[in-house]
DOLO-430377 format. One record per residue (C-alpha): residue number from 1; residue in one letter; x, y, z. Coordinates in steps of 0.2 Angstrom, whole numbers, plus 5000, padded with zeros to 4 digits. Example, Ala and Ser with C-alpha at 12.3 -4.5 7.8 and 13.67 -1.06 7.14 Angstrom:
REM residues 2
(node 1; "A"; (5062; 4978; 5039))
(node 2; "S"; (5068; 4995; 5036))
END
This chain:
REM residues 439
(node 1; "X"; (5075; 4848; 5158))
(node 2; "X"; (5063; 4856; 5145))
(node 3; "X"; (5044; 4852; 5148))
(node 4; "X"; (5036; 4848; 5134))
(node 5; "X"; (5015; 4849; 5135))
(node 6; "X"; (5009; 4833; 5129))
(node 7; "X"; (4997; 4840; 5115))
(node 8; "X"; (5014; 4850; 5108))
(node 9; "X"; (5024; 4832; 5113))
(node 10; "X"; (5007; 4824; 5100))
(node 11; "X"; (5009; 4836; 5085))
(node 12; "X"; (5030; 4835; 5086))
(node 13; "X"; (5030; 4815; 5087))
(node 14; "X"; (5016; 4815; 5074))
(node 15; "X"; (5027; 4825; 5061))
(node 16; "X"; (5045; 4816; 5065))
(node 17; "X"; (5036; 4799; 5062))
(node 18; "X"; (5027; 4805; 5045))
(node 19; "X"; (5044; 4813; 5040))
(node 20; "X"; (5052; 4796; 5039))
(node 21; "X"; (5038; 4792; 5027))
(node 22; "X"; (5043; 4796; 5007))
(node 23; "X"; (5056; 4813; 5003))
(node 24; "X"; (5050; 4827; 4994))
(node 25; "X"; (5057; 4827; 4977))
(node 26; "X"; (5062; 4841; 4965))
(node 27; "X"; (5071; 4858; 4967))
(node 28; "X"; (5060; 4867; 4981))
(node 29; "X"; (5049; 4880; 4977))
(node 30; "X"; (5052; 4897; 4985))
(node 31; "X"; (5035; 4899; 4987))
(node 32; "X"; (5026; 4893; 5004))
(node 33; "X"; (5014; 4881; 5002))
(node 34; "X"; (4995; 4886; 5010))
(node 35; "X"; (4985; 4877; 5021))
(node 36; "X"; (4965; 4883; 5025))
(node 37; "X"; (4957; 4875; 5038))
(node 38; "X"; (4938; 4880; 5042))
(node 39; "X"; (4928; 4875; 5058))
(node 40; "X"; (4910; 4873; 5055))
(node 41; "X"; (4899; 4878; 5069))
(node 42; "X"; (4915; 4880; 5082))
(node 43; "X"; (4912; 4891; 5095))
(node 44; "X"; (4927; 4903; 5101))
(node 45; "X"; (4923; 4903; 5118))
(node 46; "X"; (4925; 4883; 5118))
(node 47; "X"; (4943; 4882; 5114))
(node 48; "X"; (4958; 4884; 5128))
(node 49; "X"; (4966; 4897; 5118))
(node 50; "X"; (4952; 4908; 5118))
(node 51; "X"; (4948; 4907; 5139))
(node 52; "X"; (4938; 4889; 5139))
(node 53; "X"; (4943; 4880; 5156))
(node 54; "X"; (4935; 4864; 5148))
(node 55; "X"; (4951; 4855; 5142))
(node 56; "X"; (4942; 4851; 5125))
(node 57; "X"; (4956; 4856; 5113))
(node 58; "X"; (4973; 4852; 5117))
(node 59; "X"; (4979; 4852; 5100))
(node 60; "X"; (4971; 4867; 5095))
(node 61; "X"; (4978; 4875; 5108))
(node 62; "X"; (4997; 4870; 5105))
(node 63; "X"; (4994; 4877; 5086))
(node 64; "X"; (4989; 4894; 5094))
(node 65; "X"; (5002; 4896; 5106))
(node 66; "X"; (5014; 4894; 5089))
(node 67; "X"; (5003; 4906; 5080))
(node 68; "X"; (4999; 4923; 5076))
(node 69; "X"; (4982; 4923; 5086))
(node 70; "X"; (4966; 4936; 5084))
(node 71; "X"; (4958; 4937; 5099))
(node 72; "X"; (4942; 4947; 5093))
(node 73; "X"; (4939; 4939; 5073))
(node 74; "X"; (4921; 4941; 5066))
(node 75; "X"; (4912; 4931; 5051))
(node 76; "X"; (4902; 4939; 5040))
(node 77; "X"; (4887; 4929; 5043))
(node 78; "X"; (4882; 4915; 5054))
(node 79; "X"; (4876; 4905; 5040))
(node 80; "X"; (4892; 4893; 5030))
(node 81; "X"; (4888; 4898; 5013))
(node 82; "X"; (4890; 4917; 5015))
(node 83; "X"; (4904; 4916; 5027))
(node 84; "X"; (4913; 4903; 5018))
(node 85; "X"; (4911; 4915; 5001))
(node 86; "X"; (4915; 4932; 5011))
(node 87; "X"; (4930; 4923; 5018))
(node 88; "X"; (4936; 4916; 5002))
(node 89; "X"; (4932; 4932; 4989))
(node 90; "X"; (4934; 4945; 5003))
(node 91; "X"; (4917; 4952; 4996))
(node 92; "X"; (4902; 4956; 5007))
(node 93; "X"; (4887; 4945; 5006))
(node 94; "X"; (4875; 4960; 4997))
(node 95; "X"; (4894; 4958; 4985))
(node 96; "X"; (4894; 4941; 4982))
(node 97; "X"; (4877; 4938; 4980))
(node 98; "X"; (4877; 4922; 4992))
(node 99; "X"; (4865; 4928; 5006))
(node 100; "X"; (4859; 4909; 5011))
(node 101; "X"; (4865; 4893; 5010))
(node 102; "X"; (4863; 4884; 4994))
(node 103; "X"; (4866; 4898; 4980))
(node 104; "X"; (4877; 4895; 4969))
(node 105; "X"; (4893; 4906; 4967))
(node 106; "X"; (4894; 4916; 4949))
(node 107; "X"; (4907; 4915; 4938))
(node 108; "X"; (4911; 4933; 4943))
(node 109; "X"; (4916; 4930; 4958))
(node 110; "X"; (4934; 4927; 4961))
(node 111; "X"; (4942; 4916; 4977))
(node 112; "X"; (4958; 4915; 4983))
(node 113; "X"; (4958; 4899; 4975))
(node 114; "X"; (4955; 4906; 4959))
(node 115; "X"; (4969; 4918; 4961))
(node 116; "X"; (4983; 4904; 4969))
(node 117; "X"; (4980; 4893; 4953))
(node 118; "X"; (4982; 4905; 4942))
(node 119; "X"; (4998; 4911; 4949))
(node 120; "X"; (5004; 4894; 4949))
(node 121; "X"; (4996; 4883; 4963))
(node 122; "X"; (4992; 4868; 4964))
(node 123; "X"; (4977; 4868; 4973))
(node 124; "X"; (4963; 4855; 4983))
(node 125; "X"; (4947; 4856; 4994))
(node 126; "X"; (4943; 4844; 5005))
(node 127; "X"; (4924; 4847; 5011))
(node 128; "X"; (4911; 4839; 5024))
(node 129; "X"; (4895; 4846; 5021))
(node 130; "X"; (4884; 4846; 5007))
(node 131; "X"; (4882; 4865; 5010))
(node 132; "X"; (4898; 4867; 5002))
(node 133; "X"; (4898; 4853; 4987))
(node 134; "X"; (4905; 4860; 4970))
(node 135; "X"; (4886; 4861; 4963))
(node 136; "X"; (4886; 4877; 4975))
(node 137; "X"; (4903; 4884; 4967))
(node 138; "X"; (4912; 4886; 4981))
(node 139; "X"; (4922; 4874; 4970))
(node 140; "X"; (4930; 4888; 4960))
(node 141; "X"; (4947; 4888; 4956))
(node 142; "X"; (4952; 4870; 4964))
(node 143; "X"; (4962; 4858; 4956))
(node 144; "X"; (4955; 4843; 4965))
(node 145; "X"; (4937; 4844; 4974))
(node 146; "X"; (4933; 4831; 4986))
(node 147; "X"; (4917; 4828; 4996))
(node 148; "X"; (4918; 4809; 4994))
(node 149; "X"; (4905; 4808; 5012))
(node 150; "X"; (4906; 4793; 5024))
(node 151; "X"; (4889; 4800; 5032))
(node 152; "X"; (4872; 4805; 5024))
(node 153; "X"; (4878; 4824; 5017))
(node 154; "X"; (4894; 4824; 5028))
(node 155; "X"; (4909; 4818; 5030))
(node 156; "X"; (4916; 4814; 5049))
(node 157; "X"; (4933; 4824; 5054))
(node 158; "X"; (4945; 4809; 5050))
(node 159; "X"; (4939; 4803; 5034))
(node 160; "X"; (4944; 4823; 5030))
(node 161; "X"; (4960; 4823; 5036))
(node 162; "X"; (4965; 4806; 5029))
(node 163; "X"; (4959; 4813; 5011))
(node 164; "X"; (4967; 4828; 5011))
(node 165; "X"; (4985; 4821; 5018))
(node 166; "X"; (4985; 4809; 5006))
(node 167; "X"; (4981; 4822; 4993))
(node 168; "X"; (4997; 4834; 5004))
(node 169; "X"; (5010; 4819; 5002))
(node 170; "X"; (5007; 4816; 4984))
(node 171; "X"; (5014; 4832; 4980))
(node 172; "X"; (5030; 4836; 4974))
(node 173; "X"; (5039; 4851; 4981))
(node 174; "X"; (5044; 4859; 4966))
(node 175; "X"; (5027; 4869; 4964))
(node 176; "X"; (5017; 4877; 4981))
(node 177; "X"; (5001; 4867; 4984))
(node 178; "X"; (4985; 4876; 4991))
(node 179; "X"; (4976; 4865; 5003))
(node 180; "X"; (4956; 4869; 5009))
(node 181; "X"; (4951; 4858; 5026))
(node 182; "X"; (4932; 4861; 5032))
(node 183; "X"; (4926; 4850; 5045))
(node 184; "X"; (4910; 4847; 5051))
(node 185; "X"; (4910; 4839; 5067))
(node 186; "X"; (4902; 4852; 5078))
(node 187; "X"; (4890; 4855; 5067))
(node 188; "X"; (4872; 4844; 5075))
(node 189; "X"; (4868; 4831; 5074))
(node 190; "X"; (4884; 4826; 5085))
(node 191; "X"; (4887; 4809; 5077))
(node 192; "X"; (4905; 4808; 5082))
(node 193; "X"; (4913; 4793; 5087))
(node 194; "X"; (4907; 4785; 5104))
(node 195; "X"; (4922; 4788; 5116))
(node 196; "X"; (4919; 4808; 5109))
(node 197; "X"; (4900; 4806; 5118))
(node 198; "X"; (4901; 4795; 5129))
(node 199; "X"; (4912; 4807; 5143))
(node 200; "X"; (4902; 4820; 5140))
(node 201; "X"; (4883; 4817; 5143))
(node 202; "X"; (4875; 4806; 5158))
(node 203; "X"; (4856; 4799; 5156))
(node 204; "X"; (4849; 4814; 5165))
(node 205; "X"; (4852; 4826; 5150))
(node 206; "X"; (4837; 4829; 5137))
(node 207; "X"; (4834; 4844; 5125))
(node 208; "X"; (4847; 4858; 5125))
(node 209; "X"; (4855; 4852; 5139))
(node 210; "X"; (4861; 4835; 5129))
(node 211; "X"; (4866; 4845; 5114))
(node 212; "X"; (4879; 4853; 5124))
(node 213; "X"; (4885; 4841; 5133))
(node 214; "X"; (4887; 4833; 5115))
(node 215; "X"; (4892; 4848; 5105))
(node 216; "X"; (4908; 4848; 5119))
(node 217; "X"; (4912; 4833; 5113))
(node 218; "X"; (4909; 4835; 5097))
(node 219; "X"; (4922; 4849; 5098))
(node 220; "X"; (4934; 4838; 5105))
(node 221; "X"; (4933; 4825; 5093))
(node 222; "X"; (4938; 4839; 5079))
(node 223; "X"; (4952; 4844; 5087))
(node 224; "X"; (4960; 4826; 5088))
(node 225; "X"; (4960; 4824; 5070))
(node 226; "X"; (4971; 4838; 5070))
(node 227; "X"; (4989; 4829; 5071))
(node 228; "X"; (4986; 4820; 5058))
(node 229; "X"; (4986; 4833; 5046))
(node 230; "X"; (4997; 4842; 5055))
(node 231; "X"; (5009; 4827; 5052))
(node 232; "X"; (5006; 4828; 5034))
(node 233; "X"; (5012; 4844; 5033))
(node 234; "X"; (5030; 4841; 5042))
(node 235; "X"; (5032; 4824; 5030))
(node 236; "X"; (5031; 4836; 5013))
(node 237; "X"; (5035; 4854; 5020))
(node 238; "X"; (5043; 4862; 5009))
(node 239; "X"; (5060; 4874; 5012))
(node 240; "X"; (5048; 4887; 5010))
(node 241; "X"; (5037; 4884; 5022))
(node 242; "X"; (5016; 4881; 5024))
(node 243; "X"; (5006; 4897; 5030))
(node 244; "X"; (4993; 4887; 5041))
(node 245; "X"; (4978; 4900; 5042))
(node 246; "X"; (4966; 4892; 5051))
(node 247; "X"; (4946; 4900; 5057))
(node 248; "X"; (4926; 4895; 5058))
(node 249; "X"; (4912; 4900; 5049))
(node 250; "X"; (4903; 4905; 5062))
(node 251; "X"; (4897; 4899; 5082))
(node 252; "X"; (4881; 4891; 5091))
(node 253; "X"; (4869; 4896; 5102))
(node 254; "X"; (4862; 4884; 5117))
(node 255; "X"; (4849; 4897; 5124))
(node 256; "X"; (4858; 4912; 5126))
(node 257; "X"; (4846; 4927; 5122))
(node 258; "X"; (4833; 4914; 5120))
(node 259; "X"; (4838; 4909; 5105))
(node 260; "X"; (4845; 4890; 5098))
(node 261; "X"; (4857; 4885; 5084))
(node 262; "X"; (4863; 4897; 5070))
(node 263; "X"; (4860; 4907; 5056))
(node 264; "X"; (4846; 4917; 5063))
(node 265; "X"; (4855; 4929; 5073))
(node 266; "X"; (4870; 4940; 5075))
(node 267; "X"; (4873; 4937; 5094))
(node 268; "X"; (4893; 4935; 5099))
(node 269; "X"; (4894; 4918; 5100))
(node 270; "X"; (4885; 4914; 5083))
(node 271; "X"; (4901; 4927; 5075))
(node 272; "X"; (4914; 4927; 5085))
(node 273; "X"; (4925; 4915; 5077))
(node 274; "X"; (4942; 4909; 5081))
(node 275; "X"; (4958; 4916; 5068))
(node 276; "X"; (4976; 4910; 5068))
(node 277; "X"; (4990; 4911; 5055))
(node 278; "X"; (5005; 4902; 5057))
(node 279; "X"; (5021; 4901; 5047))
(node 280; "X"; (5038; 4900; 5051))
(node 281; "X"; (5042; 4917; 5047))
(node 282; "X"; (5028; 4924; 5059))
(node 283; "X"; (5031; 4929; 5078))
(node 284; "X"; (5020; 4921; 5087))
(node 285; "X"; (5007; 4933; 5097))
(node 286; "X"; (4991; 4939; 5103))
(node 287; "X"; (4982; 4955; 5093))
(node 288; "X"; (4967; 4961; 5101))
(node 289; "X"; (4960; 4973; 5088))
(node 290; "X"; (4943; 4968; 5082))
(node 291; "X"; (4944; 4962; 5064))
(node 292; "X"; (4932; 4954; 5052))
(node 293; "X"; (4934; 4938; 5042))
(node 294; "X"; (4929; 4947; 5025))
(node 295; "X"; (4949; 4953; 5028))
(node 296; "X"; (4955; 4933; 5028))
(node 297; "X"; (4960; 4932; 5011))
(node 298; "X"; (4969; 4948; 5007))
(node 299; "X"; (4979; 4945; 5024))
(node 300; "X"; (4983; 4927; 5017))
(node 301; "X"; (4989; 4937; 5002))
(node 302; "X"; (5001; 4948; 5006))
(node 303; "X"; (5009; 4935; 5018))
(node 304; "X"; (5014; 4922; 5003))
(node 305; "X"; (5020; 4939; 4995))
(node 306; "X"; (5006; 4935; 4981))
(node 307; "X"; (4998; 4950; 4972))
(node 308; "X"; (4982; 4955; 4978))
(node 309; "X"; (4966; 4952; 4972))
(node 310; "X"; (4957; 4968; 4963))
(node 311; "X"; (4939; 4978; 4969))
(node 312; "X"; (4936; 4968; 4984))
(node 313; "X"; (4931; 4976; 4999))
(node 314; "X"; (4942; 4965; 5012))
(node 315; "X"; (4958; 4974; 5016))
(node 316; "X"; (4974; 4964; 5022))
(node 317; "X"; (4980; 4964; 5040))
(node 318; "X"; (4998; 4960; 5037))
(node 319; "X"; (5002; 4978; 5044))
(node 320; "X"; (4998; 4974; 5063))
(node 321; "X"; (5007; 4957; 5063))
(node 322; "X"; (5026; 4960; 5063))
(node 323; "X"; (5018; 4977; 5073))
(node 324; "X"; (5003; 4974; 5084))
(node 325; "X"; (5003; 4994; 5089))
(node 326; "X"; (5000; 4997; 5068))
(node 327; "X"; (4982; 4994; 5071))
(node 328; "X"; (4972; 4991; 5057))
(node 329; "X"; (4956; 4997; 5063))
(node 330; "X"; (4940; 4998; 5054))
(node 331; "X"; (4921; 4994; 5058))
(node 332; "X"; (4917; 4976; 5055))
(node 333; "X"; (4902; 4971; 5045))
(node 334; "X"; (4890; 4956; 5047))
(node 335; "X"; (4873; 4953; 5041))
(node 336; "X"; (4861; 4939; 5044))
(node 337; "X"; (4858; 4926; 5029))
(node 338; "X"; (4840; 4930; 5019))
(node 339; "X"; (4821; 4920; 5023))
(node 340; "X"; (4807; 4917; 5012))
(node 341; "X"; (4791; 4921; 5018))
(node 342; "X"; (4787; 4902; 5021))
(node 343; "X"; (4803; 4902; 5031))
(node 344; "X"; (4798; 4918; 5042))
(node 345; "X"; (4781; 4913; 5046))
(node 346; "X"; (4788; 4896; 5052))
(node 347; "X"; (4801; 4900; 5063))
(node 348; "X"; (4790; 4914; 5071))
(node 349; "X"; (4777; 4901; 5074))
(node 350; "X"; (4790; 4888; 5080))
(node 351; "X"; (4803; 4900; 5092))
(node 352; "X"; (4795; 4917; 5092))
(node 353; "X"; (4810; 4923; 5083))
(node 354; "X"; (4808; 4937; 5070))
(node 355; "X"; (4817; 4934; 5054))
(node 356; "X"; (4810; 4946; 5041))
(node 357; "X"; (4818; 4956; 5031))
(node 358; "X"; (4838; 4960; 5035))
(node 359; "X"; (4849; 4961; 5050))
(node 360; "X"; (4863; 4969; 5053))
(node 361; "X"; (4878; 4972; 5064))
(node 362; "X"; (4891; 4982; 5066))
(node 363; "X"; (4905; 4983; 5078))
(node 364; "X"; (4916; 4999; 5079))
(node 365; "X"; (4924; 5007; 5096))
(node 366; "X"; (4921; 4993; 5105))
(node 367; "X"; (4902; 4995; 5104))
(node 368; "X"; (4893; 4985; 5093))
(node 369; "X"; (4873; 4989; 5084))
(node 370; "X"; (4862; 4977; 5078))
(node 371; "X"; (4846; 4983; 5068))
(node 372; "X"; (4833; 4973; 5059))
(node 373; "X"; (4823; 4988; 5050))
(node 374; "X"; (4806; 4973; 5044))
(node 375; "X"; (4806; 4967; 5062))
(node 376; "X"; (4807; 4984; 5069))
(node 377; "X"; (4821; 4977; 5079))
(node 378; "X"; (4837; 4986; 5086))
(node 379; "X"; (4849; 4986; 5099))
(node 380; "X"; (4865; 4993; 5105))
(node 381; "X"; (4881; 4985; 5118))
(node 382; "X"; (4896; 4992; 5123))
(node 383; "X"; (4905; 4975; 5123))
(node 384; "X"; (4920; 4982; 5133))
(node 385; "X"; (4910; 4981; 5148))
(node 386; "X"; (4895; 4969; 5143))
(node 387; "X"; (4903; 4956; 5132))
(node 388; "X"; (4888; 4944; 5135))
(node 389; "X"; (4876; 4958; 5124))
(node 390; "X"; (4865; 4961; 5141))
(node 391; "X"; (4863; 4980; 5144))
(node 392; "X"; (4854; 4986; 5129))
(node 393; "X"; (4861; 5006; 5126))
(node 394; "X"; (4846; 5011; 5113))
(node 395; "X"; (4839; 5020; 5126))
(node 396; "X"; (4851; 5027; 5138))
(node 397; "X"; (4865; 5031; 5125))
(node 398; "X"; (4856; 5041; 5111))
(node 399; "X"; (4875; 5050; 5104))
(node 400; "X"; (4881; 5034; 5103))
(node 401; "X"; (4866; 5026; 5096))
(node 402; "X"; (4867; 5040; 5081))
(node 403; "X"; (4885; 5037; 5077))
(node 404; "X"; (4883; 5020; 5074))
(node 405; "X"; (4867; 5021; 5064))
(node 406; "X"; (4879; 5034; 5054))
(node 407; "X"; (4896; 5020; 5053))
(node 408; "X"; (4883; 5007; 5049))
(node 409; "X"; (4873; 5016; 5035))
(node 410; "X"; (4891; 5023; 5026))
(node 411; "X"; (4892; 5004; 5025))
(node 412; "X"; (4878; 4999; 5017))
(node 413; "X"; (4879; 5013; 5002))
(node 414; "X"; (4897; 5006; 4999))
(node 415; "X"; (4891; 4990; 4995))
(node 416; "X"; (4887; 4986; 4978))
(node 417; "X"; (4883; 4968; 4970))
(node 418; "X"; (4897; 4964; 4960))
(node 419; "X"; (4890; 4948; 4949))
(node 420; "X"; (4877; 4947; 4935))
(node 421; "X"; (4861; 4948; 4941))
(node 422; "X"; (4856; 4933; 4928))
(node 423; "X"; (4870; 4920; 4939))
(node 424; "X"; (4856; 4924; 4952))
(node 425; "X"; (4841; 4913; 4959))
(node 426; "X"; (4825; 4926; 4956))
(node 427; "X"; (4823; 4923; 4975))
(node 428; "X"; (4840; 4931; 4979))
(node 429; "X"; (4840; 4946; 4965))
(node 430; "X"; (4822; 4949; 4972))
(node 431; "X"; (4829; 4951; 4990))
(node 432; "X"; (4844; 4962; 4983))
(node 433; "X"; (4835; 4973; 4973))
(node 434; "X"; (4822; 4977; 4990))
(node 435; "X"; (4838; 4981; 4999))
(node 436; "X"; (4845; 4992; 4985))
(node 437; "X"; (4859; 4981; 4982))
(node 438; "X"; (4855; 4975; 4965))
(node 439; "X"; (4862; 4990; 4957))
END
């Protein structure tokens, strides 16, 4: 007797009852179809497939096991805009010119989106933050746009799902369709619906302690929307097939290092970030080799057999899928989103947290540095041994120390903004220019 798990028993009876629904019509397309879904706020370390004992994502979870699965994926930034940009454009925040929320894309910049349509997508974003409406430009290249919100700036996870599978089944199968999901539900205020709280938090739990008891369920609430779309895929699939590539844009912090929330920090769980890719065509496994988000959509790329986008500083990591021994190994690059003065002084006085200037991070040889040149700031891990960033090396491993400082400075020369300097806020060309980027 097989023994089916009962979130993979969910997903399977979920796409045989949608399949009953309307046919596809048309000659299929050749071309796989592409689903994109991003994770706001969504820890790595809270889903089963990535060690959490916590049972919070049973869906997720049954995708993975089906999936190509990074065990060690970076975002650029642990702000939405930049990473969102970086994982779309496969450019580098100092690239893009998108070092903080709210800063609208250039025209110059080109997304995957861009690059899909013109090839002969059909293409459609459904977002739930107002961080991400089209007046930010993230809306680039998309068909259809939606962030029709059923909160104030936000949408919850199944008002998502239910305007993006509508938007899947009204496609014909003739032409491939590029789908983009975000959801928000991790992301506080946890305002998911009560039987996603409820579980989760007793009266005794104030102040950081509530938040994650709530962020647990929020996280749990996100990943039972996940069916639905997933059920939406099998009623339309095409012969060809849907590349599901599936990630966040950065983690959370409940205390850890004495610091709260996200966006001003560049510890693990505020980076590490979960990556799958899942097609028909693909074997599923684990690959282990530290990689960074900036490399998403080249990867995506190459796997629909698409031609690649041009003078981006992402590379593709097609190489180590059907070969996980074909390492493709680099430093990965991540840099904190940009303050004004206003907001420096004001964290500072609020958390004692130090926001001035840049920080940055690298990861390469399984160490990874962390310097912050205005804050007079820097600190080293070997995260082989001390994944939790607790032993600081500055001291005790000097070699080490230097070659880092060396891979992270090669870095930052290479980068070169890549947009007109008149699509930028005076704020953000002023903060480029500082950091010798604006050139």
């Amino acid at each position: 007797m097989i023994n089916i798990s009962k979130p993979f028993f969910t997903l399977l009876c979920c796409g045989i009852i949608a399949s009953c629904g309307k046919p596809p019509v048309g000659p299929p397309t050749v071309q796989p179809n592409l689903l994109m879904v991003t994770f706001d706020t969504l820890r790595a370390d809270h889903l089963g497939a990535y060690g959490s004992e916590a049972g919070l994502t049973p869906n997720f979870d049954a995708l993975a096991a089906q999936s190509v699965m990074f065990e060690n994926a970076y975002a650029v930034s642990s702000t939405t805009g930049p990473s969102h940009l970086t994982m779309f454009s496969g450019l580098y925040p100092n690239e893009h010119g998108v070092l903080k929320n709210a800063v609208e894309v250039s025209d110059d910049v080109v997304t995957i989106s861009e690059h899909l349509r013109d090839n002969g997508y059909n293409t459609a974003a459904f977002v739930s933050s107002y961080v991400l409406t089209a007046q930010f430009g993230l809306s680039q290249g998309f068909d259809e746009f939606d962030e029709d919100f059923n909160l104030k700036r936000r949408r919850s996870g199944s008002y998502t799902i239910e305007a993006a599978s509508d938007w899947i089944a009204g496609q014909p199968n003739d032409k491939p369709w590029c789908v983009w999901v975000h959801l928000m539900d991790p992301h506080k205020p946890y305002v998911q619906p009560t039987e996603y709280l409820e579980p989760y938090i007793t009266p005794d739990l104030i102040g950081n302690d509530l938040d994650k008891a709530s962020y647990n369920g929020a996280v749990a609430y996100t990943d039972s929307v996940l069916p639905g779309l997933m059920a939406a895929i099998s009623a339309q699939e095409a012969s060809a097939g849907t590349l599901m590539a599936i990630t966040a844009d950065h983690g959370e912090l409940f205390g850890e290092h004495g610091h709260f929330g996200h966006g001003r920090d560049l510890f693990e769980d505020a980076v590490r970030a979960p990556l799958l890719l899942k097609h028909l065509s693909l074997e599923p496994q684990r690959i282990d080799t530290t990689v960074g988000l900036v490399d998403f959509a080249p990867t995506i790329l190459e796997l629909l057999k698409m031609p690649p986008m041009q003078d981006i500083s992402g590379i593709s990591l097609a190489l180590m899928i059907p070969d996980s021994t074909q390492r493709v190994s680099r430093p990965v690059f991540m840099q904190r989103r940009i303050f004004d003065e206003q907001g420096v002084k004001e964290l500072f006085d609020e958390t004692g947290v130090n926001v001035a200037g840049p920080q940055w991070a690298v990861i390469a040889d399984g160490y990874k540095l962390t310097v912050a040149p205005e804050a007079n700031e820097e600190s080293l891990f070997n995260l082989a041994v001390d994944p939790g960033e607790n032993n600081d090396l500055t001291v005790s491993d000097k070699d080490t120390l230097l070659k880092m400082r060396k891979v992270l400075s090669e870095i930052l020369d290479s980068q070169t903004l890549r947009v007109r300097s008149t699509d930028l806020s005076p704020e953000v060309l002023q903060n480029l220019e500082q950091l010798g980027y604006a050139k």
